[in-house]
C-alpha distance (Angstrom), angle and dihedral (degrees) to the residues before:
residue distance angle dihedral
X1 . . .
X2 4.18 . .
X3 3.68 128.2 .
X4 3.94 129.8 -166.6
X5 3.52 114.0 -92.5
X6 3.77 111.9 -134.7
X7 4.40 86.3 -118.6
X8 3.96 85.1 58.8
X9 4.30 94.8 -94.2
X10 3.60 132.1 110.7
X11 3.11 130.3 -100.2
X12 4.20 130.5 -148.6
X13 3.56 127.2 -149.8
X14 4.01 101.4 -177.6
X15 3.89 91.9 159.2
X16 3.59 99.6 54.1
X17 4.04 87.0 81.7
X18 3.83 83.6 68.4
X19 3.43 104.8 54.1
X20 4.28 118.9 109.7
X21 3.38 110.8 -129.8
X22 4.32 131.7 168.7
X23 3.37 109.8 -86.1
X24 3.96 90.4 -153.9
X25 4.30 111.7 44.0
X26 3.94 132.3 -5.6
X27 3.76 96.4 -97.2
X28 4.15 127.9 118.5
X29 4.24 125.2 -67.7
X30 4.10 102.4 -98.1
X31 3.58 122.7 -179.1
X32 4.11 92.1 -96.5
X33 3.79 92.7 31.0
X34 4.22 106.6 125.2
X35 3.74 109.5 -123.5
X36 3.53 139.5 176.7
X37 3.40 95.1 -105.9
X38 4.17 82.5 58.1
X39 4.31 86.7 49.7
X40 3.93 86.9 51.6
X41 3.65 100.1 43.7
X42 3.63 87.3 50.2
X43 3.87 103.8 41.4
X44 4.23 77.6 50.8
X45 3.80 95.0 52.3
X46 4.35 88.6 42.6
X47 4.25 82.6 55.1
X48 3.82 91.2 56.5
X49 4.01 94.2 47.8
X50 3.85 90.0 37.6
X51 3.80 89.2 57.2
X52 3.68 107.8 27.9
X53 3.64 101.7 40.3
X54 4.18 111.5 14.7
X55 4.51 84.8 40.1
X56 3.72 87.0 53.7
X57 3.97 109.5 38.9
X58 3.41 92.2 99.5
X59 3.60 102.5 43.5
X60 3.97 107.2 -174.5
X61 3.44 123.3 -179.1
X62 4.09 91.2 -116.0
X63 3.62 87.5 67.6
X64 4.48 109.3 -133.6
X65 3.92 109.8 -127.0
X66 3.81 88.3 -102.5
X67 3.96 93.7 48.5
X68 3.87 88.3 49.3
X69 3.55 94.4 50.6
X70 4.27 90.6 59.8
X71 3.59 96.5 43.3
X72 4.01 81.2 51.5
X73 3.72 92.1 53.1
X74 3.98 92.9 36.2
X75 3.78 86.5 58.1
X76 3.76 100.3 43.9
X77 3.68 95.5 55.4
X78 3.83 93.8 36.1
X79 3.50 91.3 60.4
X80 3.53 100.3 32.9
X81 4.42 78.9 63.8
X82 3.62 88.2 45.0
X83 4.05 89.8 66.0
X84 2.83 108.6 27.6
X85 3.71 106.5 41.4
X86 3.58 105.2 23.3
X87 3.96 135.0 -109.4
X88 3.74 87.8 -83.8
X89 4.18 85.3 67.8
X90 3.29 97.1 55.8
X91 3.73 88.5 98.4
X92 3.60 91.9 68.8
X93 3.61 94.8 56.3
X94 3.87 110.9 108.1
X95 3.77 78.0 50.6
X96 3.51 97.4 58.3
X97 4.20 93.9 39.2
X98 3.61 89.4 47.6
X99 3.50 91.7 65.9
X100 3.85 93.4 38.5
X101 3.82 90.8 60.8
X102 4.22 101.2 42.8
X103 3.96 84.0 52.8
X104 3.40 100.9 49.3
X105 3.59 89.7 38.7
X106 3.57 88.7 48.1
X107 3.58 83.5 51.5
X108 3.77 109.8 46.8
X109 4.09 88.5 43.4
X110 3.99 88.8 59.8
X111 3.84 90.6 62.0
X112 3.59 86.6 60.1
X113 4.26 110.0 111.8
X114 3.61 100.1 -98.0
X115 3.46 102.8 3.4
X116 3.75 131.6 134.6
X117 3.40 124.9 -109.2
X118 4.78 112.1 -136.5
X119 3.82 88.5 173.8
X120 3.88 92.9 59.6
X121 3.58 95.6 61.2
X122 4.49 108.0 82.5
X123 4.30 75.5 -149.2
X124 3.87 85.7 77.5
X125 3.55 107.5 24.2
X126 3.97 82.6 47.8
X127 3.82 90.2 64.5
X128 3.53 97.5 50.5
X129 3.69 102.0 49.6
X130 4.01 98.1 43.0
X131 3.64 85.2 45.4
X132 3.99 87.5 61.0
X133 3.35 91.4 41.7
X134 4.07 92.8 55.2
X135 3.65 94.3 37.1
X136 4.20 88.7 47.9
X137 4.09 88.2 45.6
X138 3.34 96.9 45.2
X139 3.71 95.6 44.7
X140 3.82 84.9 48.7
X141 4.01 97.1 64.1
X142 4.06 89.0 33.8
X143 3.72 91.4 64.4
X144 3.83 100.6 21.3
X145 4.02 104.8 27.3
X146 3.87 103.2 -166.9
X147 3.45 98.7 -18.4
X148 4.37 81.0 82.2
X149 3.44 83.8 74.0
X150 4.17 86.9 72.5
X151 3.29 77.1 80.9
X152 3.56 103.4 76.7
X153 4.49 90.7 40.5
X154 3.65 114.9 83.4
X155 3.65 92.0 -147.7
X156 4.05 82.7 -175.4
X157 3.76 99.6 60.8
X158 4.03 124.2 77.6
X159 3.47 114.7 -71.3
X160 4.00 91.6 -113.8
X161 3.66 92.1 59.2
X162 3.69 101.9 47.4
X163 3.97 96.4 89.5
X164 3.72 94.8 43.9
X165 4.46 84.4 47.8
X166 3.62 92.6 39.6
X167 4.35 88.2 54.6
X168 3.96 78.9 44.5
X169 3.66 96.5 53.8
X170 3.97 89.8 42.0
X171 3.92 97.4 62.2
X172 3.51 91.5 41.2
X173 3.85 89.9 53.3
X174 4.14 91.3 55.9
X175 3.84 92.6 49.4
X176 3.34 101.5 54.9
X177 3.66 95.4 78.8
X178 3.99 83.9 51.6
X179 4.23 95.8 45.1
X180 3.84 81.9 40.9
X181 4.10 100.7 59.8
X182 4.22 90.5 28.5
X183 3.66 88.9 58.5
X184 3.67 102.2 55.2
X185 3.80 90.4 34.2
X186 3.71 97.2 53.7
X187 3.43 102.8 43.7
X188 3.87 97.0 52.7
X189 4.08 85.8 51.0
X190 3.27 94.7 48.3
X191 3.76 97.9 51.0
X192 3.69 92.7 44.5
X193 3.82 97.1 48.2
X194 3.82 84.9 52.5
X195 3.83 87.0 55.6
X196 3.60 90.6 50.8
X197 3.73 90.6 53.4
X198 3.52 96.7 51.1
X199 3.96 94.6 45.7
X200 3.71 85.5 51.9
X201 3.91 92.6 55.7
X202 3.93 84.7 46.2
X203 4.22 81.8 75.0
X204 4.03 89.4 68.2
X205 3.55 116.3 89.1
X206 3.71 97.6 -144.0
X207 3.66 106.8 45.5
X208 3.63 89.6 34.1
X209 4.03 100.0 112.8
X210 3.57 93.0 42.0
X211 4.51 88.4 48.8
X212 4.36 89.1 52.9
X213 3.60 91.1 45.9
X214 3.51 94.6 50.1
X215 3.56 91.0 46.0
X216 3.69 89.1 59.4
X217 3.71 97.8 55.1
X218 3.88 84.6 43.1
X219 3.79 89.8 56.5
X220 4.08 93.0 43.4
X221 3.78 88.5 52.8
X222 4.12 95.0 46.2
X223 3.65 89.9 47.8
X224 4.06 88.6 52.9
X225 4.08 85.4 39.8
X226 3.70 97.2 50.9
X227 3.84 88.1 56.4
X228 3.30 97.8 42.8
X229 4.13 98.2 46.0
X230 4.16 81.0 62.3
X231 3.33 94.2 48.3
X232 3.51 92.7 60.5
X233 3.69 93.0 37.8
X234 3.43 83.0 62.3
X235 3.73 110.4 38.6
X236 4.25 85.1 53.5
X237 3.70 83.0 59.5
X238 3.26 98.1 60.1
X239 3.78 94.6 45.6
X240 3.49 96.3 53.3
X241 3.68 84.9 49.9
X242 3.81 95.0 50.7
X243 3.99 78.2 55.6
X244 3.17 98.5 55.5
X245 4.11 95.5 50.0
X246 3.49 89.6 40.8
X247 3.66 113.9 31.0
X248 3.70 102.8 154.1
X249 3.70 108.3 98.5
């Protein structure tokens, strides 16, 4: 957490948590090399199946705790979809809840004691929002063909300021996929950095009460954060979506 500074002070290292290391050996990171990062992703991905297919084999009527807890989750994203995408999205669904359920498994794990944190890192987060924003744009000219590009004309706005909105509308287009993984990624570093911090001022003697409680409001407010960052990650996937089925404006 701390270590003595060689003038007497402590020193922090809240970024070391965030650093991908082998998980087998002391060598370099190659492209097949087993990380942590790997062990997390997977242990995330095991959570999902665990829950939403192992909880609900044996469906019952009486729903178990476990059982109740999918059809909860089921129902929040399906109808989150619902209204904000349309009916005609509903399609797209398990798409849409799969990627609910690895990030807030992803998530929840990373709060674990001594547990790595997959969403932190803009390498992960980066493949799940430009693959949305592929998938969405792709989907876009597959059911649309040009007529996606209504998207990008305001056919509301005066006629003069259509080609300056329209440049407008493109730029904004390309960055979600950037605003989309930096959003998720940032907040999840941030809040465990801070965590860090605080369990490194938990190694003084004097401000030592004052470092565990903040810790525990820390902790409260990641586990609300970590729900909430894939919530949004999901909610902006279904509004580019809706864009992309109905790109007129």
């Amino acid at each position: 957490m701390a270590t003595e500074a060689e003038g007497g002070g402590l020193v922090f290292h809240p970024m070391d948590q965030f650093i991908v290391k082998p998980l087998f050996g002391d060598g370099a990171v190659g492209m097949f090399t087993f990380t942590n990062v790997a062990l997390w992703l997977l242990l995330a991905v095991a959570c999902v199946v665990a829950l939403m297919v192992l909880g609900t084999s044996k469906r019952a009527t009486i729903p178990t705790r476990t059982q109740s807890v999918a059809e909860l989750a089921y129902g929040f994203i399906y109808k989150m979809v619902e209204d904000v995408t349309g009916k005609d999205a509903v399609k797209y669904f398990p798409y849409i809840f799969t990627l609910f359920m690895f990030i807030v498994f992803s998530n929840f794990l990373a709060l674990i004691p001594m547990s790595f944190s997959p969403t932190s890192h803009i390498a992960v987060t980066a493949i799940l929002g430009f693959g949305v924003f592929f998938a969405v744009t792709i989907l876009g000219f597959v059911k649309n063909g040009a007529g996606f590009l209504g998207l990008f004309w305001v056919s509301s706005a005066p006629l003069a300021l259509r080609p300056v909105l329209a440049i407008i509308e493109i730029i904004s287009y390309f960055v979600r996929p950037v605003s989309h993984s930096i959003r998720l990624a940032g907040n999840i570093m941030a809040g465990h950095a801070v965590l860090k911090v605080f369990a490194g001022f938990a190694a003084i003697t004097a401000v030592a009460p004052l470092a565990i409680f903040g810790i525990i409001g820390i902790y409260a407010l990641e586990v609300l954060v970590s729900f909430i960052q894939a919530y949004v990650f999901t909610i902006l996937t279904c509004v580019y979506l809706k864009d992309a089925l109905h790109p007129s404006h």
